[in-house]
Structure formats: C-alpha cells, structure tokens
SEBA-963688 format. One line per 10 residues: number of its first residue (from 0); for each residue x, y, z of N, C-alpha, C. Coordinates in Angstrom, 1 decimal, m for minus. Layout:
// residues N
NUM) X:Y:Z:X:Y:Z:X:Y:Z | ...
// end
This chain:
// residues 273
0) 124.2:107.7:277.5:123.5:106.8:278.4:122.0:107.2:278.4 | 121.1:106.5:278.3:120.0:106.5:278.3:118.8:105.9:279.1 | 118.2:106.8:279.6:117.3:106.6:280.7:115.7:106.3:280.1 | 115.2:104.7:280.0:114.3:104.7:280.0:113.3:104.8:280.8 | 112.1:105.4:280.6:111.1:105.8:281.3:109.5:104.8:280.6 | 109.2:104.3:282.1:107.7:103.7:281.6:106.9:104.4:280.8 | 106.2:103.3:279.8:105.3:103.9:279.3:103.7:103.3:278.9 | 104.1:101.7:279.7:102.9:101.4:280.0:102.2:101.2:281.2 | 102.5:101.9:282.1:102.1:102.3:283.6:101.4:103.1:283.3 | 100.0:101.9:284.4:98.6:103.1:284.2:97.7:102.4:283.2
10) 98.4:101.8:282.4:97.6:100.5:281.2:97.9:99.4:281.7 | 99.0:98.5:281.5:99.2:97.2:281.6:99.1:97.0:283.0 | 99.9:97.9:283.5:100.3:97.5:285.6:100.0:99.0:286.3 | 99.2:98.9:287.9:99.0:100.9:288.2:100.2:101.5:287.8 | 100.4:102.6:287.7:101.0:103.3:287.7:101.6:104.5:289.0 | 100.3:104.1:290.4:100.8:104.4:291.6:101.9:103.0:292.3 | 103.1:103.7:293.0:103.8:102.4:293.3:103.1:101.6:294.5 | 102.4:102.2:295.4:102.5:101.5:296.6:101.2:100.6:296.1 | 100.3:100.8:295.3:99.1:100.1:294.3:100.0:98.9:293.6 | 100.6:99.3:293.2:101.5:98.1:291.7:102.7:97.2:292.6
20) 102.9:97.6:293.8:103.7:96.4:294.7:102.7:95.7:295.4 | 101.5:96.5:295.6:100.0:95.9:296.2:100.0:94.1:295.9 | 99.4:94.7:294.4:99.2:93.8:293.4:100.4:92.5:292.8 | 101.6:92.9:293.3:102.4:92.0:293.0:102.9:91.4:293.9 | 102.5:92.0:295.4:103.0:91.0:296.4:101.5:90.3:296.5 | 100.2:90.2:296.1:99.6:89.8:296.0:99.2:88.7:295.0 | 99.6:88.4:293.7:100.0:87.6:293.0:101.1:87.1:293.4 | 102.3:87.2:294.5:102.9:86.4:294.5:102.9:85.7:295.6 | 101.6:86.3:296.4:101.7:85.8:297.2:100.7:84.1:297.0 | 99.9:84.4:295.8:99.1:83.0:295.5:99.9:82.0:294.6
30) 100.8:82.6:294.6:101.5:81.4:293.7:102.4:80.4:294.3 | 102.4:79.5:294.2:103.1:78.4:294.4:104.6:78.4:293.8 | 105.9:78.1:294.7:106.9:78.0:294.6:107.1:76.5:294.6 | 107.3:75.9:293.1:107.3:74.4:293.3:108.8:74.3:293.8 | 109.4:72.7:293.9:110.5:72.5:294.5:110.6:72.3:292.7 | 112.2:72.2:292.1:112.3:72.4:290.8:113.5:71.2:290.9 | 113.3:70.4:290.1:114.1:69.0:289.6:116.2:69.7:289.4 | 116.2:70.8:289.8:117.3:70.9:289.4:117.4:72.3:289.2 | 118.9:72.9:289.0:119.1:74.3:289.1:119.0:75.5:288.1 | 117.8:76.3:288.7:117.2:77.1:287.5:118.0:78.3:286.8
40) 118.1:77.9:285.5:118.8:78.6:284.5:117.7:79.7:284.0 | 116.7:79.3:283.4:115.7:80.5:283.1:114.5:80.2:282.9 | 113.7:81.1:282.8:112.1:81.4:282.9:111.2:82.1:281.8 | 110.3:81.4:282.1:109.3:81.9:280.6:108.2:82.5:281.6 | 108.0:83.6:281.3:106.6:85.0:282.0:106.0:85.4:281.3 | 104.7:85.7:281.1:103.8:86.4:280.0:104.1:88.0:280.4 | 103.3:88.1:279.2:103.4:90.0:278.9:102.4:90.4:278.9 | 101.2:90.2:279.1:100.1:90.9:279.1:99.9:92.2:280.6 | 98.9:92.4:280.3:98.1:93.0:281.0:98.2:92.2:282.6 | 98.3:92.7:284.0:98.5:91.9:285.1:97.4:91.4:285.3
50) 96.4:92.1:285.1:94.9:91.6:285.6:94.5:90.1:284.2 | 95.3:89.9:283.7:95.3:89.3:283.0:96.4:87.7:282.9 | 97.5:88.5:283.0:98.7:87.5:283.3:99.7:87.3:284.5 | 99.0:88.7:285.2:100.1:88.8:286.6:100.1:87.3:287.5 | 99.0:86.4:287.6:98.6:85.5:288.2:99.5:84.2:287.9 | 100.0:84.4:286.2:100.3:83.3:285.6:102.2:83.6:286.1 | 102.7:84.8:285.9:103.8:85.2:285.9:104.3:85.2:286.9 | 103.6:85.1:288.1:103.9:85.2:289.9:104.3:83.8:289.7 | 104.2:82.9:288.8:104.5:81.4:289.1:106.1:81.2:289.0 | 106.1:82.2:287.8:108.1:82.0:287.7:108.7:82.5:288.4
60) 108.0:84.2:288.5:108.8:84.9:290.0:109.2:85.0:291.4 | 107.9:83.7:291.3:108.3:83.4:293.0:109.4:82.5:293.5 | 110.1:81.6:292.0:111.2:81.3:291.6:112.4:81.9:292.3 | 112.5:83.2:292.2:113.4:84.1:292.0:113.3:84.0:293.6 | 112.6:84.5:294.2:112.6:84.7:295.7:113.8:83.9:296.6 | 113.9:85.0:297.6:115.6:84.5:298.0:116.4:84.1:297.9 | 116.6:83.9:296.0:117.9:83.8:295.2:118.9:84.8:295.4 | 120.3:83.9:294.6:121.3:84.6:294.7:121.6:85.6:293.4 | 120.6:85.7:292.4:120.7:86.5:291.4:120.8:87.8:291.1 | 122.1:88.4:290.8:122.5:89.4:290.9:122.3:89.9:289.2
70) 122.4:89.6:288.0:122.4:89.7:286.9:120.8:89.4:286.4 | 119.7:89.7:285.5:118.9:89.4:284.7:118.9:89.7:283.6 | 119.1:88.7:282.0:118.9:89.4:280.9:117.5:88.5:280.5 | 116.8:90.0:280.3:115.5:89.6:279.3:115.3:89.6:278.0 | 114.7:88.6:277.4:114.4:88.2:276.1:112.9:89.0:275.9 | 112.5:89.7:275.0:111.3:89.8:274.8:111.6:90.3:273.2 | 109.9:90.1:272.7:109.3:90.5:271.2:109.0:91.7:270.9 | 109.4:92.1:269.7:108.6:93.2:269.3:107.4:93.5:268.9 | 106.8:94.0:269.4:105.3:94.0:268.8:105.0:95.4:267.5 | 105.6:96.0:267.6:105.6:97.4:266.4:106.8:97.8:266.0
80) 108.1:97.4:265.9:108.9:97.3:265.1:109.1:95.9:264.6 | 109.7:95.8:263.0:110.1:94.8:262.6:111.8:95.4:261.9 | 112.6:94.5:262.5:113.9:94.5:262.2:114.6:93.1:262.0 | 115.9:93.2:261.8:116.7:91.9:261.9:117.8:92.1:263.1 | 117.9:90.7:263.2:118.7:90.6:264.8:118.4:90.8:266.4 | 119.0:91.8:267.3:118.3:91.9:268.4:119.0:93.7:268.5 | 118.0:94.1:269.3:118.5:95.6:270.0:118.7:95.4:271.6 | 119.5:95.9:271.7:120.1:95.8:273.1:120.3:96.7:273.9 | 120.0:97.7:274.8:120.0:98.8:275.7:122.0:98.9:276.4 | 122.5:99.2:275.9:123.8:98.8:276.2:124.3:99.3:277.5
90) 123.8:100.4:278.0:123.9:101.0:279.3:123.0:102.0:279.6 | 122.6:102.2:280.4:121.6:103.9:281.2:121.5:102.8:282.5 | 119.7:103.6:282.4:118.6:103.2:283.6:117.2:103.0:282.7 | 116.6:101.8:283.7:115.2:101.5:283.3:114.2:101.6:284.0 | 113.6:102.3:284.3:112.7:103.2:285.1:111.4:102.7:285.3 | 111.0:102.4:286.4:109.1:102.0:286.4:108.6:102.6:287.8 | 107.5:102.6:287.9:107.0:103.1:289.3:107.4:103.1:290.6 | 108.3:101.7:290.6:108.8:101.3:291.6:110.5:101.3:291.9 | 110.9:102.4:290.8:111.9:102.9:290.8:113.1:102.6:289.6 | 114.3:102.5:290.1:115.4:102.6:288.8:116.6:101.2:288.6
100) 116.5:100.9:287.8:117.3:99.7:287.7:118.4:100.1:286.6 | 119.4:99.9:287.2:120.6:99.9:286.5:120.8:99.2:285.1 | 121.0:99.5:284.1:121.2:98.9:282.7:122.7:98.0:282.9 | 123.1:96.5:283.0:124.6:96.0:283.6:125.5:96.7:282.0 | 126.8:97.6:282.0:126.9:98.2:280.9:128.3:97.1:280.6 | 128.7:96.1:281.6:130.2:95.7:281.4:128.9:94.8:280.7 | 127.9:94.0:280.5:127.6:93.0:279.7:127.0:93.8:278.2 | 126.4:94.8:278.2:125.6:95.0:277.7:126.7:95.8:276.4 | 127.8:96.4:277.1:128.9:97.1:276.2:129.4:95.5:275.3 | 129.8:94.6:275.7:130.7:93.6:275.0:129.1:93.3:274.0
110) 127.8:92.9:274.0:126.6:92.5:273.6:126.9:93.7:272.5 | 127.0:95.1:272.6:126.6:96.1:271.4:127.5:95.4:270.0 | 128.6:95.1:270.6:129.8:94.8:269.4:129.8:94.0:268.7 | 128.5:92.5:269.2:128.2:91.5:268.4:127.9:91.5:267.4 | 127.7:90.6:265.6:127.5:91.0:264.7:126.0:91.0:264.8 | 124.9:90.5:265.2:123.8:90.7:265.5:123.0:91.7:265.9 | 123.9:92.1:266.9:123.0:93.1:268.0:123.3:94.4:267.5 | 122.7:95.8:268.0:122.3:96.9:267.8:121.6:97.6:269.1 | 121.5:98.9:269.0:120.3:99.3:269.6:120.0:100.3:269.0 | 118.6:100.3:268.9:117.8:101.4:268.3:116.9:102.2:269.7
120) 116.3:103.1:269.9:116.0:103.2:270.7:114.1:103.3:270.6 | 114.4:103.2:269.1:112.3:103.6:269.1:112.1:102.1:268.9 | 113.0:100.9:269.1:112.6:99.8:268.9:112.1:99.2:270.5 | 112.7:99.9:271.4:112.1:100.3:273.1:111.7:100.6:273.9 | 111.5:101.8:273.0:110.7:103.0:273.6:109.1:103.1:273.8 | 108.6:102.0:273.0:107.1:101.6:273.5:107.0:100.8:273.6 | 107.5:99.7:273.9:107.7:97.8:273.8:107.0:97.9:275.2 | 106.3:96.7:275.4:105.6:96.7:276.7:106.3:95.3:277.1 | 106.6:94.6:276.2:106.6:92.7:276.6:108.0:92.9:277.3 | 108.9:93.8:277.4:109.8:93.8:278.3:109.4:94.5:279.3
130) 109.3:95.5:279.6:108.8:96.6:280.2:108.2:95.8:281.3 | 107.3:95.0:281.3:106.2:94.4:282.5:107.0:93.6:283.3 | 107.8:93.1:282.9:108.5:92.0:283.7:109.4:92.5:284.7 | 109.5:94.1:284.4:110.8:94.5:285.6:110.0:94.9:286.8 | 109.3:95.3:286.7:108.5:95.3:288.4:108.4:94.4:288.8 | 108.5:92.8:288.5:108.1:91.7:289.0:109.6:91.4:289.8 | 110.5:91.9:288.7:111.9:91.5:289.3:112.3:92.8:290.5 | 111.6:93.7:290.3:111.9:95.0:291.5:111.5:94.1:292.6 | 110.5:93.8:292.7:110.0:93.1:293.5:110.6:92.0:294.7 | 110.9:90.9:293.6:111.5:89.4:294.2:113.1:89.4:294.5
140) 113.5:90.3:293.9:115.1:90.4:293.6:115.6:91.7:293.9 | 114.8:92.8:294.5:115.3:93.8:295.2:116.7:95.0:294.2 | 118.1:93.9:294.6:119.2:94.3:293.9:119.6:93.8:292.8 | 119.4:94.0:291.5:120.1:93.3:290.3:120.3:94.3:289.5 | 121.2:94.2:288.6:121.7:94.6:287.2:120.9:94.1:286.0 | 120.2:94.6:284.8:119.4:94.2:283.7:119.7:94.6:282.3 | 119.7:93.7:281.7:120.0:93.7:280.2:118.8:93.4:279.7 | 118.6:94.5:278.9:117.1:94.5:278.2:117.3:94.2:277.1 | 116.8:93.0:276.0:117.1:92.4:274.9:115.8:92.4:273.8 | 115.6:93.1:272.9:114.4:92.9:272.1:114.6:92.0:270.5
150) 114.2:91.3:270.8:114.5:90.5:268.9:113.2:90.9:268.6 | 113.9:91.0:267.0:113.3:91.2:265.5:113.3:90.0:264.6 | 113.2:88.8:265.2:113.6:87.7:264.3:113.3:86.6:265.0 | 112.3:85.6:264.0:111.8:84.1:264.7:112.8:83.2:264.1 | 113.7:83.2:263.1:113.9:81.7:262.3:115.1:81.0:263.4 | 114.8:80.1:263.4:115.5:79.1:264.2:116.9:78.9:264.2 | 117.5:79.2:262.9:119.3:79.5:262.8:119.8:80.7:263.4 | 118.9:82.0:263.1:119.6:83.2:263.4:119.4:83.0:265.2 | 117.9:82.6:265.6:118.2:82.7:267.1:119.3:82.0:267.7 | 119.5:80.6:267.1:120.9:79.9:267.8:122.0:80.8:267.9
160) 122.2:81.4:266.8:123.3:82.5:265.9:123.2:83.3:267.4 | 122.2:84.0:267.4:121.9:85.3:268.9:122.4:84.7:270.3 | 121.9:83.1:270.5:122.1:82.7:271.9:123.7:82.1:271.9 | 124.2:81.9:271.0:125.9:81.7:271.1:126.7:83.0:271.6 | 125.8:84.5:270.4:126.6:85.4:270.8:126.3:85.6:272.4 | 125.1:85.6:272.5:124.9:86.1:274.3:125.8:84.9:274.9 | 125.8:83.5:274.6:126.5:82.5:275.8:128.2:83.5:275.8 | 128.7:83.7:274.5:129.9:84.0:274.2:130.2:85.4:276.1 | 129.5:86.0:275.8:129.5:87.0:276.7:129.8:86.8:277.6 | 128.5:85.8:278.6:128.5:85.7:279.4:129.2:84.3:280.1
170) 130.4:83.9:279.5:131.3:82.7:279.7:132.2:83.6:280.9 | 132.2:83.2:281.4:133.8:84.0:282.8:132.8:84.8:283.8 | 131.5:85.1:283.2:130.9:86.3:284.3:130.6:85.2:285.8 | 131.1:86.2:286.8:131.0:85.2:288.2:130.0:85.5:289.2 | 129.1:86.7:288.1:128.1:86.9:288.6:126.4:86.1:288.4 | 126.0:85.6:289.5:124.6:84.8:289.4:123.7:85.7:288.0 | 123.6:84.7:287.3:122.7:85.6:286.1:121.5:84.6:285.7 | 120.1:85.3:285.3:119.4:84.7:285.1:118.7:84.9:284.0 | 117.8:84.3:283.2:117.7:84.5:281.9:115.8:84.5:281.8 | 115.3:85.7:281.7:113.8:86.0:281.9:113.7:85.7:279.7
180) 112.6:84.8:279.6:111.8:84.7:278.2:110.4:85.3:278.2 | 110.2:86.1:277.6:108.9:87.1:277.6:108.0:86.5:276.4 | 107.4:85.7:276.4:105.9:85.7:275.5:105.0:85.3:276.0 | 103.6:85.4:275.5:102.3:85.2:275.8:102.4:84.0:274.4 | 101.1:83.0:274.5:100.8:82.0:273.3:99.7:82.0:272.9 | 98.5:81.5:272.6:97.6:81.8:271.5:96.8:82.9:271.6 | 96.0:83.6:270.8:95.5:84.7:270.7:94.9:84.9:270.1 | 93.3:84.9:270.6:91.9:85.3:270.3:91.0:83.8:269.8 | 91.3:83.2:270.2:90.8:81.6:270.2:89.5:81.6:271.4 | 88.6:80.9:270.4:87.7:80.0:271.9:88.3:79.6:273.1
190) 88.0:79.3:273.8:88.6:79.0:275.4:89.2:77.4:274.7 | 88.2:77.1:274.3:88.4:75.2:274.4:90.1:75.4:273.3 | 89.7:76.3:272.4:90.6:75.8:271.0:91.9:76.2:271.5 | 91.5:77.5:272.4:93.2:77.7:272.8:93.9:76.5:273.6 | 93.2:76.2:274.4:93.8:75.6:275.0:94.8:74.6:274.3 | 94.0:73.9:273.6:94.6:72.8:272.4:95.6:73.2:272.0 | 95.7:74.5:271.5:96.9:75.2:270.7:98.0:75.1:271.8 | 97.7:75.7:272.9:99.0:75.9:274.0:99.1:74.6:274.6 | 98.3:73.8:274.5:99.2:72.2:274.9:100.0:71.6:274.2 | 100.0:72.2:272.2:101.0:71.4:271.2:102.1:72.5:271.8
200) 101.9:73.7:272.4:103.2:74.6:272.4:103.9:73.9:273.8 | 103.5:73.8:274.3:103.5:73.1:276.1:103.8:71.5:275.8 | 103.6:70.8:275.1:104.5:69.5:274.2:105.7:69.7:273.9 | 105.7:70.9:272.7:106.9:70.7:271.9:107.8:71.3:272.7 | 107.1:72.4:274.2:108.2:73.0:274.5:109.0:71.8:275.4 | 108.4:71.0:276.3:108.9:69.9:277.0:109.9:68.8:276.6 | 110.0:68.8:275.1:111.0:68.5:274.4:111.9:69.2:274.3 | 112.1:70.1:274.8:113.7:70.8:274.5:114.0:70.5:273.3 | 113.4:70.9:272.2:113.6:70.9:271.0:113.2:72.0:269.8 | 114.1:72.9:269.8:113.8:74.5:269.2:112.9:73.9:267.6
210) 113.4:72.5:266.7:113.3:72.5:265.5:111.5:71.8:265.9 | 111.3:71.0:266.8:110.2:71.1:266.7:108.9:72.0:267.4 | 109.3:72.7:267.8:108.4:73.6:268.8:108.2:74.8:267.4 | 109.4:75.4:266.7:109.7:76.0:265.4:108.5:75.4:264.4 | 108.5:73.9:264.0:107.8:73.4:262.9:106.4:73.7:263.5 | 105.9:73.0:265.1:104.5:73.2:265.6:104.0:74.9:265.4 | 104.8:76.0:265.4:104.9:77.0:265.6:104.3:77.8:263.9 | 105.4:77.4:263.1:105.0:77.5:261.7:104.0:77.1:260.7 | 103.1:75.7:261.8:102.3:75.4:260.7:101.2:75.8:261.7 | 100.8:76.9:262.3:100.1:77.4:263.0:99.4:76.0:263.8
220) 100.2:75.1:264.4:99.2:74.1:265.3:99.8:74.6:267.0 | 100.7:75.3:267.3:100.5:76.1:268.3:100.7:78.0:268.0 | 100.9:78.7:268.4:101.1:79.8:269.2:101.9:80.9:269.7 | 102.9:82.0:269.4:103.4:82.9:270.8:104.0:83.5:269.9 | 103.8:84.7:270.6:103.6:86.2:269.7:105.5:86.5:270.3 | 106.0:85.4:271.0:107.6:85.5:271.9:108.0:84.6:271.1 | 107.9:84.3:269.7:108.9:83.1:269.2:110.1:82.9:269.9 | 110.4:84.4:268.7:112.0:84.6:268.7:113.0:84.6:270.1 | 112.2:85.3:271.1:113.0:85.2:272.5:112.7:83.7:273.2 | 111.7:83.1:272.8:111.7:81.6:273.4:112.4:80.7:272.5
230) 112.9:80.8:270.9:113.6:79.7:270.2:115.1:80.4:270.8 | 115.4:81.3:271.1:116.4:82.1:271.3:116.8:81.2:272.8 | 116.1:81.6:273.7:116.3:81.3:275.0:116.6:79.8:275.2 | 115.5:79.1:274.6:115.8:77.5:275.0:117.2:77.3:274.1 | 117.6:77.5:273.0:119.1:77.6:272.4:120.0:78.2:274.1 | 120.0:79.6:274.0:120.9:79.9:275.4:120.5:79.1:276.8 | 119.7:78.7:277.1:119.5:78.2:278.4:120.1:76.4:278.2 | 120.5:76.3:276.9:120.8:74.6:276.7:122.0:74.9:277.1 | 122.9:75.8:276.8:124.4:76.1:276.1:124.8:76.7:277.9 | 123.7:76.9:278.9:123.9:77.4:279.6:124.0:75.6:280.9
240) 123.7:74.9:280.4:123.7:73.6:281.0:121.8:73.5:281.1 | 121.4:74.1:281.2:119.5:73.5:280.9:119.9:71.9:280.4 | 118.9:71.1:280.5:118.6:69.8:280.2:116.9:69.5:280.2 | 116.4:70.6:280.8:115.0:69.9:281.3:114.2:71.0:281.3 | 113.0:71.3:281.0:111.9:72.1:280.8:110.7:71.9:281.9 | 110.5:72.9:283.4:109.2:72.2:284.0:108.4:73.4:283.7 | 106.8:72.5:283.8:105.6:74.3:283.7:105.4:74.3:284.7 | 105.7:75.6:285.4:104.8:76.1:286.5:103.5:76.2:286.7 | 103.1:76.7:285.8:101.2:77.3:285.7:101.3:77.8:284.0 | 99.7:77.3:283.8:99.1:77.6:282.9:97.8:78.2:282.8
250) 97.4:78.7:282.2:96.0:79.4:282.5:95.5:80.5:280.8 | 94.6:81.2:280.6:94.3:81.8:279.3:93.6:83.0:280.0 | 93.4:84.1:279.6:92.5:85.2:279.9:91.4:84.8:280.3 | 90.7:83.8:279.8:89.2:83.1:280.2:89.2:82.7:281.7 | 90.3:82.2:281.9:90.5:81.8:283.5:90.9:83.2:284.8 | 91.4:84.5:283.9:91.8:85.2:285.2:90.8:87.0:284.9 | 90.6:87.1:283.7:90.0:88.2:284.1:89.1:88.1:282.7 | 89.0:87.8:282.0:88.3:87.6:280.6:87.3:87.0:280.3 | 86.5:87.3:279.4:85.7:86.6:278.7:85.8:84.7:278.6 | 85.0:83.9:277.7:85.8:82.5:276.7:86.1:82.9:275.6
260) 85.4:83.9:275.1:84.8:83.9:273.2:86.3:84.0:272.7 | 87.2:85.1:273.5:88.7:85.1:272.5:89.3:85.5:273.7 | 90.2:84.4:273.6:90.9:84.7:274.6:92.3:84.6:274.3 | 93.7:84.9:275.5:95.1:84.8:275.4:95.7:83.9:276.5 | 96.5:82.9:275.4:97.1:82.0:276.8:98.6:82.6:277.2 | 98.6:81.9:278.4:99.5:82.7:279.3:100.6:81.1:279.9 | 101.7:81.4:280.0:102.3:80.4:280.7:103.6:80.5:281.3 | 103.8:80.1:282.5:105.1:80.1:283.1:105.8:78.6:282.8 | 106.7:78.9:283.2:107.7:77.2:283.0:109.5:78.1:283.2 | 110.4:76.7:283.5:111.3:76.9:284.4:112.5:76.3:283.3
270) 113.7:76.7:282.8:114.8:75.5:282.6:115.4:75.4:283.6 | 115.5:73.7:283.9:116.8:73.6:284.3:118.2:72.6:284.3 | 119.2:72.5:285.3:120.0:71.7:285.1:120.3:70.7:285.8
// end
C-alpha cells in the first residue's frame, strides 16, 4: 500500500492548510454554479498553478457541491514520464495539506488487472495535473474514495480501448461516481492567438466527437497538454450515458494572474445526460 505524499504544495497551491482552504473557498466562492441541461457525468479542471487556474476550476467544482458523490476517478497527463497505456494507484492514501484520501482499492484492484493499466510509481510521484485537483475535491465533497489515473497515451483507439476498460469496471458499482478530466489547452500563445486555438478546442469539444477534436488536435489548430485523459474521458463519459458537452468558464493566464505575451488557456466544462 502506498502512501502518496504532496509534492507540489508550496508551488502550484500554499502548502499551509488553513491558507490553501482560504483560497479555495474563495474561488469557489466566485464561481458560478450554472443550472446544467441534465445529469452530470463528468468534468474537465485545469492543472495549473491556482493563482492561475484556481478561478477557472472553481467553475466545475462548485458542480460537485452538495452532491451525492461518493466515488471520483481522475484522468490526468503525464508531463515527465512517457509510457504506454495508463498507471493506476491501485490502493494506499493520497495525501495533501488538507489531509488524507483514501485510494477506492475494490475499483482500483479490478483496474490493476486490465490489459492496459499498470502502476508505476515514479510515473506519480511528481505528476502535479493530478495532484491539484484533490484539494478542490477535499474541499466540495468532504467524504469520497479516489482513483488516481495517469495516461501515457493520446491516440484515439487506445483511449477508447482504456475507457471501455474503466466502463467495464465500473458497470454494477452502486456507488455515485464521478469522473474529473485534467488538462490545461494552449500554451505560450499571444492572448489574441490563444484564444483562437481554445475556441477550435471548445468547438470540436461541443461536438462530442473524440475523431474530430483528435484531427483539430493533431494538426496543431487547437491545444491540451490533457489529450489523452480528455479523448479518454469524453469516450468513458459517452459509454457512461453523456450526450451533451456544457462550458462552464473559460479564461487564459492573461485574464487571472499573467502577462498577454504567452500565455495558458484554462477551461472548465461539464458532460452530461
């Protein structure tokens, strides 16, 4: 069993807890809880830096607020390992300033056995794009169980391949589960140009259509350093009954704490059913 311990506390989000719930009951407190066309399957949150994206990511998590969600698996990218498939934390604890979250081991044990998945542990051990998202869920959702999921892989077959195995799992579970997608989209663009870029990603993603958001993706006319867990996710959130794509908030580093000259876009959005 294996106990992960923060390691970007102090950089990405404070690293004092009563400072880092400060800041996150304060972003969520400005965010808007839209009413949502239907019943939310899962969420796209950036990974940056809070002072950066915390603003943008309080958009999904305020989602979560006085839900019944007892389960969360997150999708996120690797930024310094490259592998194939996904690694998966199969049981411990996931540790952040604001305390300890249980690793769910009855999902996470059936997940190790898939032909895809794996865990490695130095493939986790500095990853930040997951890492950021669980204070937000300490926060909104108090009590849950968490599957921490990192892909090593963008191509559009193998992610379907990954989100059948995760649907396969989680078929019979009668537990409320919810499905967090971790990426940030363009990166180091003029203010004006990014934007452009994250409107063809914010297009293609509105189509519920992995093959074209994939093509916009590959011919570099959008953006997101989270392919793989967003071609992954909108695959598992379809299979999960998803039909429909809303954005919560959009915004780029130029808008919350940054410069224009290069900036990072940021975006929340909702599936649902």
């Amino acid at each position: 069993m294996w106990h992960r311990t923060p390691v970007v506390a102090g950089s990405f989000y404070p690293s004092h807890p009563e400072r880092l719930k400060r800041d996150i009951e304060h972003y969520i407190s400005q965010a808007e809880k839209k009413s949502l066309q239907g019943e939310l399957i899962a969420l796209i949150s950036p990974h940056a830096g809070y002072v950066y994206s915390g603003p943008v990511a309080a958009y999904s998590y305020v989602q979560l607020i006085d839900s019944s969600v007892e389960v969360v698996l997150v999708l996120a990218p690797s930024h310094r390992a490259r592998f194939d498939g996904a690694s998966v934390i199969p049981e411990g604890i996931y540790e952040t300033p604001l305390g300890e979250v249980a690793i769910d081991a009855v999902i996470g044990g059936k997940l190790i056995e898939k032909p895809h998945f794996g865990f490695s542990k130095e493939v986790h051990l500095s990853e930040h794009s997951l890492e950021v998202q669980v204070p937000f869920l300490q926060e909104v959702l108090k009590e849950f169980t968490l599957i921490p999921i990192i892909l090593g892989v963008t191509g559009v077959d193998i992610c379907e391949t990954i989100a059948e195995e995760i649907f396969s799992v989680l078929q019979g579970e009668e537990r409320k589960c919810m499905v967090v997608i971790s990426t940030d989209l363009s990166h180091y663009f003029p203010y004006e140009k990014a934007r452009q870029k994250d409107a063809i990603f914010i297009e293609n993603l509105k189509k519920f259509d992995e093959q074209a958001l994939a093509s916009a993706l590959d011919n570099d006319d959008a953006q997101a350093c989270g392919e793989g867990p967003v071609l992954t996710g909108m695959s598992l959130a379809r299979k999960l009954g998803a039909r429909d794509v809303e954005i919560l908030s959009y915004a780029n580093s130029g808008d919350t704490a940054g410069g224009k000259d290069q900036v990072v876009g940021y975006l929340a959005a909702a599936f649902v059913k």
